[in-house]
RODO-2510 file (C-alpha; in nm, 4 decimals, decimal comma):
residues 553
     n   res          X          Y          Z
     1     x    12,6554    11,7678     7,3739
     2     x    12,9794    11,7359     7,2220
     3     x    13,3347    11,8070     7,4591
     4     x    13,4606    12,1181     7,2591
     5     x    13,1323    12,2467     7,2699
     6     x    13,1257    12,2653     7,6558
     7     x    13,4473    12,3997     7,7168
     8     x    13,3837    12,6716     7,5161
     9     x    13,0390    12,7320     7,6195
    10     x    13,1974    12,7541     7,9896
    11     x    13,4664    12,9992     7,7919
    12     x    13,2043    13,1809     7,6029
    13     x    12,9636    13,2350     7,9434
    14     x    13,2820    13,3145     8,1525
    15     x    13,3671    13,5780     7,8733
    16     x    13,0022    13,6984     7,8415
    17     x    12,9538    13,7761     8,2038
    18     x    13,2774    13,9903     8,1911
    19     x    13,1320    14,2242     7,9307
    20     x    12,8195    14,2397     8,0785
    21     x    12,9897    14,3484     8,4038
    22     x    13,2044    14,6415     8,2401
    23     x    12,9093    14,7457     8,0221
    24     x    12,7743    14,7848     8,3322
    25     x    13,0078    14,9970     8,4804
    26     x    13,0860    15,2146     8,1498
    27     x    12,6987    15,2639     8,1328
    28     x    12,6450    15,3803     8,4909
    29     x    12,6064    15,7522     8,5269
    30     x    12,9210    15,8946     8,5889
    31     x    12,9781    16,2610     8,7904
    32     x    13,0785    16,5545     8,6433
    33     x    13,4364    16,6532     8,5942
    34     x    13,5156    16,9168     8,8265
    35     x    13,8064    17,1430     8,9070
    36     x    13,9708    17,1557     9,2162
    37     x    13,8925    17,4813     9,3830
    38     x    14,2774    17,4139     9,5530
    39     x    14,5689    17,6462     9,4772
    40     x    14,8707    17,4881     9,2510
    41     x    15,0502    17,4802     9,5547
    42     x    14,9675    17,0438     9,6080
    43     x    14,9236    16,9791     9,9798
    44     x    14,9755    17,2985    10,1302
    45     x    14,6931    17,4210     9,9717
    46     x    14,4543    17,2226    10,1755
    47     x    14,2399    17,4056    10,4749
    48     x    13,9160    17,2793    10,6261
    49     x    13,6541    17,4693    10,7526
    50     x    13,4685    17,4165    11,0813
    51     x    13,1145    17,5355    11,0695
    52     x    12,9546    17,7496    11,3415
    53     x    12,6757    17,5737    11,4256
    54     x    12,7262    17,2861    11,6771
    55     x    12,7777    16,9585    11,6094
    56     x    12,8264    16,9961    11,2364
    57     x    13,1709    16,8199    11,0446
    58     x    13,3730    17,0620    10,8846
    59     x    13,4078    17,0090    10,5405
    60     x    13,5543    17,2816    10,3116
    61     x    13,8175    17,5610    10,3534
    62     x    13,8861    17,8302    10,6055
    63     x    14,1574    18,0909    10,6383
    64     x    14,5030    18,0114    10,6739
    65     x    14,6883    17,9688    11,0239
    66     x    15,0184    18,1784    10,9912
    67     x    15,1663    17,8746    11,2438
    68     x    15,0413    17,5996    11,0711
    69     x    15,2855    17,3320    10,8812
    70     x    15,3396    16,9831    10,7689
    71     x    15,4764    16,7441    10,9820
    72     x    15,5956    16,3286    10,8983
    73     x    15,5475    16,0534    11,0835
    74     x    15,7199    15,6889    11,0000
    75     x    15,6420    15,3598    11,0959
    76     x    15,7722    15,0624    10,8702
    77     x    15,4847    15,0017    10,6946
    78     x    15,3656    15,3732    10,6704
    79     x    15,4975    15,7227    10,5955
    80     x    15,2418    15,9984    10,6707
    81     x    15,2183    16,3277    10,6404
    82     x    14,9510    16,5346    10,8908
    83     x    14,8515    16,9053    10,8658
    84     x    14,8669    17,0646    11,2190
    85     x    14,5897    17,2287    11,1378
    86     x    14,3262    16,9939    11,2307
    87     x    14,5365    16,6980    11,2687
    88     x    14,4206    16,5980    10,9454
    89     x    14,6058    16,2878    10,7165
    90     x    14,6629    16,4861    10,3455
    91     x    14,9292    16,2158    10,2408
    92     x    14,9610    15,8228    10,3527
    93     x    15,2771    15,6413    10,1663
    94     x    15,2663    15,2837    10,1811
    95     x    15,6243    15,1925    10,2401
    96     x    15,5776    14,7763    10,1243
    97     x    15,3980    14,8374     9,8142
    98     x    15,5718    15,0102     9,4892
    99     x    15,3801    15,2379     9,2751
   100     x    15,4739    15,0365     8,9777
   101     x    15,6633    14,7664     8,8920
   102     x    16,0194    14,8459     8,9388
   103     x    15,9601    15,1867     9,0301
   104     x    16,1371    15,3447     9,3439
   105     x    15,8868    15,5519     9,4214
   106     x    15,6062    15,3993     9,6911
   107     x    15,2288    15,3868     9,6714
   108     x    15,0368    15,6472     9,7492
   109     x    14,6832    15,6175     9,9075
   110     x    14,6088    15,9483    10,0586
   111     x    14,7244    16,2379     9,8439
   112     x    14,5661    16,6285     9,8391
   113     x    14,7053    16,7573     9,4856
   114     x    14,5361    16,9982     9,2640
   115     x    14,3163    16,7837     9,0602
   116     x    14,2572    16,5244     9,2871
   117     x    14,1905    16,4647     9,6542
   118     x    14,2030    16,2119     9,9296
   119     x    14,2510    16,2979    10,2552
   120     x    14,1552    16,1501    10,6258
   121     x    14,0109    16,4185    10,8854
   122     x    13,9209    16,3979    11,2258
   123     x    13,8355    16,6235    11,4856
   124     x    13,6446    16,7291    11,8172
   125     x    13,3100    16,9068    11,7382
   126     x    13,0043    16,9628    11,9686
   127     x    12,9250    17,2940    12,1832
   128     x    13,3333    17,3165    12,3239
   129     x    13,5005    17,1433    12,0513
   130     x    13,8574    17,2884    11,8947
   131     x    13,6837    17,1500    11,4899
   132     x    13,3730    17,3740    11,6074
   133     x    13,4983    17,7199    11,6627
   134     x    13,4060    17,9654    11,4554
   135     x    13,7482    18,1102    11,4518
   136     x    13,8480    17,7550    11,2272
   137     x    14,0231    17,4486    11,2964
   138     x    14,3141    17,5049    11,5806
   139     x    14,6531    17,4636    11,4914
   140     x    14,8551    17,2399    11,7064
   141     x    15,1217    17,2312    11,8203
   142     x    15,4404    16,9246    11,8223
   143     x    15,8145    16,9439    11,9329
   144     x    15,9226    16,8171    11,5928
   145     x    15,8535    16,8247    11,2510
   146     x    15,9492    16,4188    11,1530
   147     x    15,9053    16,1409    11,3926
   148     x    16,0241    15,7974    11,2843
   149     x    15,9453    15,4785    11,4637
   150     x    16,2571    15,3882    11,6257
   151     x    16,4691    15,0675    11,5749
   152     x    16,3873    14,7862    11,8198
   153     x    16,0857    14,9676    11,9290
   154     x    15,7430    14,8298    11,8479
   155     x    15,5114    15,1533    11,9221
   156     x    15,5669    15,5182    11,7643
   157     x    15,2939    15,8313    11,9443
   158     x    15,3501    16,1429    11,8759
   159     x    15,0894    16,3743    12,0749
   160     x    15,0029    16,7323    11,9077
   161     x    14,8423    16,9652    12,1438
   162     x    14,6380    17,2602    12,1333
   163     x    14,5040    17,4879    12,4451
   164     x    14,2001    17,7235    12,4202
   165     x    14,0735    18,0801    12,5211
   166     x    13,9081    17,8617    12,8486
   167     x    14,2359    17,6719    12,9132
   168     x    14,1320    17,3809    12,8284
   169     x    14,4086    17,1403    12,7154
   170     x    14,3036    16,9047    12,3752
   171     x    14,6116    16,6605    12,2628
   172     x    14,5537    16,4978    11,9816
   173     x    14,8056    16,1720    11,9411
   174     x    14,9054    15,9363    11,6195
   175     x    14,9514    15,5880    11,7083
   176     x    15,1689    15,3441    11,5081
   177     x    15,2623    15,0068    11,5569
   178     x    15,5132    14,8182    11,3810
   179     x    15,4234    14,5857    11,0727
   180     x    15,0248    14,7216    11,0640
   181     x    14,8773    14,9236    10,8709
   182     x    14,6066    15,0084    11,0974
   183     x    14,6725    15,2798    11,3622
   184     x    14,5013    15,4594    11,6453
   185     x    14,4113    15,8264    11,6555
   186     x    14,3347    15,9398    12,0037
   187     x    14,1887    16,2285    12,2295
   188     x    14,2501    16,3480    12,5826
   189     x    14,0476    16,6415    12,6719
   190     x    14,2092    16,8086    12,9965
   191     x    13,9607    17,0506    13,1290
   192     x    14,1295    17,2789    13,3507
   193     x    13,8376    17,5262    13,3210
   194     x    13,5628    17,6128    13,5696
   195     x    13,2663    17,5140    13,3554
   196     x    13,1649    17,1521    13,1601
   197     x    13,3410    17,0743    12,8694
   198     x    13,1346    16,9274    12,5753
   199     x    13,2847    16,7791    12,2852
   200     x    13,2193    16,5028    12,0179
   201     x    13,4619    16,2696    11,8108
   202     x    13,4381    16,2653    11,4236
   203     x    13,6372    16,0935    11,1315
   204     x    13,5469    16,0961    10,7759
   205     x    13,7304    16,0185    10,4416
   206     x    13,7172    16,3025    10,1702
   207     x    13,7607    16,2185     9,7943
   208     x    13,7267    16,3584     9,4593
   209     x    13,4497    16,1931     9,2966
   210     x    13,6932    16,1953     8,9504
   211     x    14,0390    16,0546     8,9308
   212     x    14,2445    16,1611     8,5991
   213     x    14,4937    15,8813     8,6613
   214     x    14,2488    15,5909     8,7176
   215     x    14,2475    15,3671     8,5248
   216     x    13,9432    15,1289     8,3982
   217     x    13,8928    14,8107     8,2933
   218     x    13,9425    14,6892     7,9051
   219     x    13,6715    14,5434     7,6909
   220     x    13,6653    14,2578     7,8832
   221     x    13,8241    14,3533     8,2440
   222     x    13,5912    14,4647     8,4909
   223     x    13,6727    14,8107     8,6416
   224     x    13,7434    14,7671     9,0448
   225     x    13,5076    14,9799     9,2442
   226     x    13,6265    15,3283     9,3575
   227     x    13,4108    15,4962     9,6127
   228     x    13,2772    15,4862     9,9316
   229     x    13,1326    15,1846    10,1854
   230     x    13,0677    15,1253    10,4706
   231     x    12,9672    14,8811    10,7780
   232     x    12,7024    14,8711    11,0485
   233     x    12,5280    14,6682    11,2751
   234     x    12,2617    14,5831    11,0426
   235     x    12,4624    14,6029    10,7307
   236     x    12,7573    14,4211    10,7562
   237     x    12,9112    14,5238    10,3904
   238     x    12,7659    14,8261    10,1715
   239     x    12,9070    15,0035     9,8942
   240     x    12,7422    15,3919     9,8577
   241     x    12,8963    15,4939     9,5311
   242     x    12,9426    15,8713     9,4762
   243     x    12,6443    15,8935     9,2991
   244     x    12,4250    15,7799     9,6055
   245     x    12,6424    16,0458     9,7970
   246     x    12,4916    16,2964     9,5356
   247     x    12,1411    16,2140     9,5371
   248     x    12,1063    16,1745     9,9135
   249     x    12,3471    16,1644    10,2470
   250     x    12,3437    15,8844    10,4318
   251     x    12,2747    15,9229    10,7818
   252     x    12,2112    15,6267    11,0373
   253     x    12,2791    15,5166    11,4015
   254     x    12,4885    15,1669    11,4990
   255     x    12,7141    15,0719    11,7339
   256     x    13,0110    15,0342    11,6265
   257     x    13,0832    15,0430    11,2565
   258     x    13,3393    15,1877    11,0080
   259     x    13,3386    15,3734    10,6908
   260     x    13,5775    15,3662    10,3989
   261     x    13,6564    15,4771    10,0921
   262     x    13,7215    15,1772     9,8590
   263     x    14,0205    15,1352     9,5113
   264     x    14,1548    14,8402     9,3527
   265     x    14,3989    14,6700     9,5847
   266     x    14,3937    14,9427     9,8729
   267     x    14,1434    15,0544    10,1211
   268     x    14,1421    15,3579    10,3835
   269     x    13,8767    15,3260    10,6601
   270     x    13,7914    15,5112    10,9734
   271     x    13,7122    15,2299    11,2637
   272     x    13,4359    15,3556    11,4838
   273     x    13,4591    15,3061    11,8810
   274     x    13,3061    14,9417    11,9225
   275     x    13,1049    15,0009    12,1903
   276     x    13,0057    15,3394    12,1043
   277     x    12,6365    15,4049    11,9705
   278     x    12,7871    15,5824    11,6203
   279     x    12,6568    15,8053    11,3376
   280     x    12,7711    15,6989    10,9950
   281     x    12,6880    16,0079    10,7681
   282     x    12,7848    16,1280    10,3846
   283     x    12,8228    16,4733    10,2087
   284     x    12,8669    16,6096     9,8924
   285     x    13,0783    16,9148     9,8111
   286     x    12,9252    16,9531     9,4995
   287     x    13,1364    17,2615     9,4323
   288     x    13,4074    17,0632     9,4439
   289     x    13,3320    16,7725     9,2648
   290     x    13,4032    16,5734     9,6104
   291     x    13,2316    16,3124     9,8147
   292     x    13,2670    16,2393    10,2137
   293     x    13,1827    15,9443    10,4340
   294     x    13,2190    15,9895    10,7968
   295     x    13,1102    15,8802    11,1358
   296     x    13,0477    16,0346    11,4821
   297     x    13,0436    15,9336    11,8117
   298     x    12,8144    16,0420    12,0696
   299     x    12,9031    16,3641    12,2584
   300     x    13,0768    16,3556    12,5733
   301     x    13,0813    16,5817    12,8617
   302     x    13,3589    16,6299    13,0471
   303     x    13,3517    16,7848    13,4277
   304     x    13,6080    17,1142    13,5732
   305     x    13,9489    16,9840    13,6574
   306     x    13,8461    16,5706    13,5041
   307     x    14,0338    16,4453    13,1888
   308     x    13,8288    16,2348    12,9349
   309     x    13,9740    16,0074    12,6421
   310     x    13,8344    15,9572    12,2737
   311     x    13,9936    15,7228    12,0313
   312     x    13,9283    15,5489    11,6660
   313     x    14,1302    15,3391    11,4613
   314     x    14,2210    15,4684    11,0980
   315     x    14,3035    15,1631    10,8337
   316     x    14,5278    15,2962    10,5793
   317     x    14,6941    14,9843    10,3458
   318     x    14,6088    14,7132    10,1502
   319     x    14,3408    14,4806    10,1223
   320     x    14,4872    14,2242    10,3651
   321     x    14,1577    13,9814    10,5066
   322     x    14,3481    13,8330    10,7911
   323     x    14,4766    14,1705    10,9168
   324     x    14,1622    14,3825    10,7990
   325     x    13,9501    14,1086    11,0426
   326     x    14,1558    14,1673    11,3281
   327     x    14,1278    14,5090    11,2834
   328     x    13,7372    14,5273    11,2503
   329     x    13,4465    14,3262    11,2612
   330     x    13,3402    14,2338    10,8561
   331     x    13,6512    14,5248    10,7244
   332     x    13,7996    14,1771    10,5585
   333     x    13,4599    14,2130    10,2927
   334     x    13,5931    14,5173    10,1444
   335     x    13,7962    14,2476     9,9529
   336     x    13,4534    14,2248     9,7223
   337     x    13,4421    13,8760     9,5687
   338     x    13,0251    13,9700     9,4532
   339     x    12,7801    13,7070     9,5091
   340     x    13,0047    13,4254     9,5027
   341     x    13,1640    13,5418     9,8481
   342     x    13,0652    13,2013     9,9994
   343     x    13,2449    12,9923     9,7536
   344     x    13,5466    13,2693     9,6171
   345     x    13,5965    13,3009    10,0079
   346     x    13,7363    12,9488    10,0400
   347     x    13,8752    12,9281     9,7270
   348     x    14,1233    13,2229     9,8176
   349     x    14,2363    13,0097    10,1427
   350     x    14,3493    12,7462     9,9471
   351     x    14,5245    12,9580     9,7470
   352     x    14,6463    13,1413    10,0204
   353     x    14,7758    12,7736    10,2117
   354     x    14,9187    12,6727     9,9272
   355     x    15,1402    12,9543     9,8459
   356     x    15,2453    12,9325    10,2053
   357     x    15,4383    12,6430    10,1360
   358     x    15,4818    12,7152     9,7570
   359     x    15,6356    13,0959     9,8048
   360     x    15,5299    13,1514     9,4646
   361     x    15,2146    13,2499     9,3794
   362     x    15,1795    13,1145     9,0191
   363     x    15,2650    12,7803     9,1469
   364     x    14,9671    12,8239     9,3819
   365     x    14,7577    12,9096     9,1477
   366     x    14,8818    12,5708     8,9529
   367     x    14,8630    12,3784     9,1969
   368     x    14,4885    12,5227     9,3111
   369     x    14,3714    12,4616     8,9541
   370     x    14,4668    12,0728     9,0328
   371     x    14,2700    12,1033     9,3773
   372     x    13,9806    12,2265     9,1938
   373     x    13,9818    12,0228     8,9332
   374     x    14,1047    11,6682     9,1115
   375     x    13,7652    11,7555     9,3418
   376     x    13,5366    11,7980     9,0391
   377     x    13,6590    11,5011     8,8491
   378     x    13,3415    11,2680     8,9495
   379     x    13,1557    11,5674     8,7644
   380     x    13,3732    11,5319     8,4451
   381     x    13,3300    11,2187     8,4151
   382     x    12,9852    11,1666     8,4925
   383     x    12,9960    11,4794     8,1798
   384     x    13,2167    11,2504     7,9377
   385     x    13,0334    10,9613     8,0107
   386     x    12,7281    11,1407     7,8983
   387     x    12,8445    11,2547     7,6166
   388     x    12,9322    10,8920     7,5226
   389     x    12,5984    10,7642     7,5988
   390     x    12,4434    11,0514     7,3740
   391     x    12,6355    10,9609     7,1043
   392     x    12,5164    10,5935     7,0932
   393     x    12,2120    10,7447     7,0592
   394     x    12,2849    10,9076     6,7353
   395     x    12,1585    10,6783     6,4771
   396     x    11,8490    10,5768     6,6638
   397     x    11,7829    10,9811     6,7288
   398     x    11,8032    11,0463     6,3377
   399     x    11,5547    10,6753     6,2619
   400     x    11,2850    10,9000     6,5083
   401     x    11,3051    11,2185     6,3158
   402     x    11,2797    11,0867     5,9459
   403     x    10,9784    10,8881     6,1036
   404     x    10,8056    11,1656     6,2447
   405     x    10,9275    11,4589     6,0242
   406     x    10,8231    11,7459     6,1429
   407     x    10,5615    11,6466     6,4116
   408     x    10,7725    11,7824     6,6993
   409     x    10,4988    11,6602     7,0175
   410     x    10,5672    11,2729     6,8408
   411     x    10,9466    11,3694     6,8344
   412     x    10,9305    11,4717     7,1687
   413     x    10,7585    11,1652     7,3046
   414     x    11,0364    10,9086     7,1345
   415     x    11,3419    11,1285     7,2366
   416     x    11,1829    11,0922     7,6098
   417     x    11,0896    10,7302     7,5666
   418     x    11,4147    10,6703     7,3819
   419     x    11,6428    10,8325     7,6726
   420     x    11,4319    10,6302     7,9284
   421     x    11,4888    10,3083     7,7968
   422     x    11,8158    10,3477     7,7650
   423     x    11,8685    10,4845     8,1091
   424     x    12,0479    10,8062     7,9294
   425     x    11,9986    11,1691     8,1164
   426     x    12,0135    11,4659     7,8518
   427     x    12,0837    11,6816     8,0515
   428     x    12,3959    11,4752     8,2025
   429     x    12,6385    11,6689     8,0325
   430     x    12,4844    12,0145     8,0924
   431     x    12,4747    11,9607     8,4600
   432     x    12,8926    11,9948     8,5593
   433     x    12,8700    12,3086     8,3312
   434     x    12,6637    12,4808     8,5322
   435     x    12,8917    12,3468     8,8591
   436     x    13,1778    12,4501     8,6868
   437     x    13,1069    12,8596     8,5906
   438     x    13,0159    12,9663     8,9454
   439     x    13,3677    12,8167     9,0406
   440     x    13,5549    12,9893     8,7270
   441     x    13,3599    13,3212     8,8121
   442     x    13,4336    13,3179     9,1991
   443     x    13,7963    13,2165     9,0755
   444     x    13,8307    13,5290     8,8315
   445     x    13,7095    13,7776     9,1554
   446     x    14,0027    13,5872     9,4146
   447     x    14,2537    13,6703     9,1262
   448     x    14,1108    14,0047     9,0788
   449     x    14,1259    14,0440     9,3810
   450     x    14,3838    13,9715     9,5980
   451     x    14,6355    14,2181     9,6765
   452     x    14,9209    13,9279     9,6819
   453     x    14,9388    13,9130     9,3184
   454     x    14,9960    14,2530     9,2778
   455     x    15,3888    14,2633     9,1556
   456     x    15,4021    13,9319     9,2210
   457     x    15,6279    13,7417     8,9751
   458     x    15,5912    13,4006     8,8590
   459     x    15,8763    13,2526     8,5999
   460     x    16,1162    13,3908     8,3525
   461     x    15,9433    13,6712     8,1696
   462     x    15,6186    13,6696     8,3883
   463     x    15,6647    13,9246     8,6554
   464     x    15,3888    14,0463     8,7845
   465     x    15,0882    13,8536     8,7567
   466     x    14,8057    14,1277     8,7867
   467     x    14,8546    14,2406     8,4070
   468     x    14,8609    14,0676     8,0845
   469     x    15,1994    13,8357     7,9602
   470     x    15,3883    14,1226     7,7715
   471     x    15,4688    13,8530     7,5388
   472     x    15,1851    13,6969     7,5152
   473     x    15,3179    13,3075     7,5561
   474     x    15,0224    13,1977     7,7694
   475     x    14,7691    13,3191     7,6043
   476     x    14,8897    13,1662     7,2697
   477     x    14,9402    12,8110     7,4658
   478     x    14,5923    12,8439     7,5903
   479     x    14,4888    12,8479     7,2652
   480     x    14,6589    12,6000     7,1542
   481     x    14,5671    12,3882     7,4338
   482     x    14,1656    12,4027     7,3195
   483     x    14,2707    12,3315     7,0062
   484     x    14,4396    12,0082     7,1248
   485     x    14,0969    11,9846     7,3282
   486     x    13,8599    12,0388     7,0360
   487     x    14,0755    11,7501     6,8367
   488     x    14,0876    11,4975     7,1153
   489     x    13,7234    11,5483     7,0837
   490     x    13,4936    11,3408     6,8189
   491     x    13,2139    11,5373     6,6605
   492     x    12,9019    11,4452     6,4990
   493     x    12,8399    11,8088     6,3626
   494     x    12,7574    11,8014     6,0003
   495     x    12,6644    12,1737     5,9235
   496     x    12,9706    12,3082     5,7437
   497     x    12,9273    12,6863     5,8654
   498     x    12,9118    12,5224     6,2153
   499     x    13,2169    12,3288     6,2039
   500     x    13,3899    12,6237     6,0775
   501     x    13,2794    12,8242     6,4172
   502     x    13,3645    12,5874     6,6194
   503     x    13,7550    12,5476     6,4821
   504     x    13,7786    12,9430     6,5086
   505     x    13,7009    12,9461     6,8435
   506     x    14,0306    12,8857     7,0054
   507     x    14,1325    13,1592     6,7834
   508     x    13,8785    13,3769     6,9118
   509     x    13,9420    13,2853     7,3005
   510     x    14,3432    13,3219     7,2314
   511     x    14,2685    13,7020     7,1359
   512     x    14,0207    13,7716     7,4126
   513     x    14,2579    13,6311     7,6776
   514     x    14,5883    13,8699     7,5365
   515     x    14,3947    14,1369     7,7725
   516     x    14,3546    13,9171     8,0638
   517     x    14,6313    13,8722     8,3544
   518     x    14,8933    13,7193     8,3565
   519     x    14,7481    13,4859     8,6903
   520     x    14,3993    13,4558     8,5084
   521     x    14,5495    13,3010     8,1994
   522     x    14,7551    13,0675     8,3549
   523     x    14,4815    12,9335     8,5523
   524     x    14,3517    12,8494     8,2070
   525     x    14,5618    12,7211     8,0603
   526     x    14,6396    12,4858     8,3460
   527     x    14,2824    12,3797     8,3884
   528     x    14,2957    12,3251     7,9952
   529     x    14,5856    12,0743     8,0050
   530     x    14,4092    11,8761     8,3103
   531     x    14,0955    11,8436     8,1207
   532     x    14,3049    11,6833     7,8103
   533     x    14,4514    11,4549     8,0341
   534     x    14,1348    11,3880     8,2335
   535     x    13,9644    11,3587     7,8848
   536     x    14,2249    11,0730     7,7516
   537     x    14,1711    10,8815     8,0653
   538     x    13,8060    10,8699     8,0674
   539     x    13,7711    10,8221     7,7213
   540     x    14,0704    10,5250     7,7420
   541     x    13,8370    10,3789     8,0177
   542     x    13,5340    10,3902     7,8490
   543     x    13,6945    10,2179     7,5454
   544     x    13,7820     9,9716     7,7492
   545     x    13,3915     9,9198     7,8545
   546     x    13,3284     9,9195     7,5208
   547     x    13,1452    10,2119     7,5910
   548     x    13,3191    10,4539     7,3957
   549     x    13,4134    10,2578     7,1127
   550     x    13,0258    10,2229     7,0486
   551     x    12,9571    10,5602     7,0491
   552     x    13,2392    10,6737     6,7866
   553     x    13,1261    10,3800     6,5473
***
């Protein structure tokens, strides 16, 4: 085992397990483009429908209310935009996070435009509920048509109300609080009427299953997963992609729960009532080329002249763990680090503590690649020392095979008697490899990630580090850096076409990582220039056992 030849096997499995991962995703059935059956007129176009029968979630479009409108309702983290008919969420700005780098403009989550959709709904179904008349959705009503969260004031509701044929009062209210993304969407049912009032709470997340400005990952950048998920008391994380929602709808009982509809960086969710016994459900509008994931909470009855109140929570923003956990039991997963949760998980708090005090977050990513690799030194060195002990063993392993040619079971039985004598482990330098890549691939997922390094700048030219150097500087010293690496490193490779690989590989790896971000790359690069100076110190102190000096000789 020779040094160059393990950092670029880590390199070359780190790299391999990135392709296999996207040719994963480009290989996965994809669903059919389809047209939006919406008018060009963007938001204003958008109508649900409330079917007839009871207890059924309206889903597609219905006639038009001549008194329905658009209203806008500010807090400092969110601007939203609600459709009185319904009481529907067909726009969500996200007032901390740009749409691009520079741009004025702010993100936007929720949208309902011609060619594609995202929208949160919720409504009262059941036997008496407004969602579930046959007549369509009601149309409330609101004194005003923008409502801003007030300065000094922590709390923003603004109640929408609607009265039917019975006299039955329904007021629907928006709850915001300041600095969360997370807000409340409540119900009080005022039943003035002379008979039982029966109703039941819904909220569900609409998409289009097709997004013409997503983009996807390059040849070797995994795409993020778009679609829907959810959580349950015997599930605590599960993605349903759209093409699960095609094949078959999802329909099972827990209490409490949420559902969501998952993109890279942000996440909108619908928060079931905790203590509620729930009903998480999907649909596909296969018309429409649209997917839904919804829940439902049992019905309620409400007695003449009594008032009864419903309420969920509705997560709009980014993928924040801290806040997403105090908002919901297990929402914090949607942050998907794959099977390495249990080790990414910790690895993104130490990131996370160290930028605290850093403020920057490419010095916390330097300064967790020194964490990371100060704790695995005892590995690296037990892997140089190895190596040095393997080379010793050089001249005696070529005296074994020109005596036993090509009897390999002979062969076999010196190398093992050879390696026992001499107290050596073969596999010795193998073994921190495969430490090693289950820390570099839980590491790539944290910087994947993590919202914070989205438009987050580090030095000079590097301003954002989610996407690739634009000048491609680190990359190049990365390269350069396993170059230094494969030269600090003796060799006893005597195959000419092998040597030749192995002093194109930097040149390779430099190329592969012009792609990668800006955050990824300097992690490497880092961890490079620790492992030459880790490298020079072992090796110096093995020379000075004598150790190393016998193995080069």
């Amino acid at each position: 085992m020779e040094s160059q030849r393990n950092i670029i096997l880590i390199a070359l499995l780190l790299v391999s397990f990135l392709i296999w991962q996207q040719w994963q995703t480009d290989k996965a059935p994809q669903p059919e483009t389809a047209q939006s059956t919406q008018s060009s007129t963007g938001e204003d176009s958008f109508v649900p429908e409330a079917d007839q029968a009871s207890g059924e979630v309206p889903t597609g479009e219905s006639p038009v209310a001549a008194s329905r409108r658009l209203i806008t309702i500010s807090s400092d983290s969110l601007k939203l935009t609600v459709d009185t008919q319904g009481g529907d969420v067909v726009r969500a700005e996200l007032l901390e996070h740009d749409k691009t780098l520079d741009s004025t403009d702010k993100f936007v989550l929720l949208s309902n435009g011609a060619n594609f959709v995202h929208v949160a709904q919720s409504g009262l179904i059941g036997r008496d509920g407004p969602d579930g008349r046959a007549e369509g959705r009601p149309v409330y009503s609101t004194e005003h048509s923008d409502y801003q969260l007030a300065e000094g004031e922590d709390t923003l509701t603004v109640p929408m109300t609607f009265t039917n044929e019975q006299g039955v009062v329904f007021t629907k209210s928006f709850i915001l609080k300041r600095n969360e993304h997370v807000l409340e969407v409540a119900y009080q049912i005022n039943n003035q009427s002379a008979e039982p009032v029966q109703a039941q709470l819904y909220g569900q997340l609409k998409q289009s299953e097709t997004d013409p400005d997503a983009k996807g990952g390059n040849m070797l950048m995994a795409s993020a997963y778009r679609g829907p998920a959810y959580s349950s008391s015997e599930t605590r994380y599960s993605k349903y992609d759209f093409k699960a929602v095609r094949e078959a709808n999802l329909n099972l009982t827990t209490e409490g729960g949420w559902v969501s509809m998952l993109q890279h960086y942000f996440v909108s969710a619908w928060i079931a009532p905790e203590d509620e016994q729930n009903q998480i459900y999907t649909r596909s509008l296969n018309n429409q080329g649209e997917a839904i994931i919804g829940f439902k909470a049992p019905l309620v009855t409400v007695a003449p002249g009594a008032e009864q109140n419903l309420s969920a929570k509705l997560w709009l923003g980014p993928k924040l763990q801290d806040e997403m956990a105090a908002a919901a039991t297990n929402l914090d997963l949607t942050v998907d680090y794959g099977w390495l949760w249990f080790i990414a998980q910790p690895l993104f708090k130490l990131l996370q503590f160290l930028q605290s005090f850093a403020v920057n977050w490419g010095l916390a990513i330097v300064l967790t690649t020194f964490v990371v690799r100060g704790i695995m030194y005892p590995l690296t060195k037990a892997q140089y020392t190895s190596m040095a002990k393997m080379r010793m063993l050089q001249p005696k392993l070529v005296a074994l095979r020109e005596r036993y040619g090509d009897d390999r079971q002979k062969m076999s039985q010196g190398m093992m008697e050879l390696y026992k004598k001499e107290k050596v482990n073969p596999l010795g330098g193998c073994l921190p490899i495969l430490v090693q890549m289950p820390i570099f691939i839980a590491l790539y997922w944290v910087l994947m990630e993590s919202v914070e390094l989205r438009h987050a700048p580090f030095f000079l030219w590097i301003d954002d580090l989610s996407v690739r150097d634009p000048y491609f500087v680190l990359p190049i010293l990365m390269g350069a850096s396993m170059f230094v690496i494969q030269k600090m490193s003796p060799t006893t490779i005597t195959d000419p076409m092998q040597q030749k690989v192995m002093q194109f590989m930097p040149i390779i790896f430099t190329f592969f990582f012009l792609w990668f971000p800006a955050g990824l790359t300097l992690y490497w690069l880092v961890s490079n220039v620790v492992t030459i100076v880790q490298q020079w110190f072992i090796f110096r102190q093995l020379e000075k056992k004598g150790l190393h000096s016998k193995a080069a000789s």
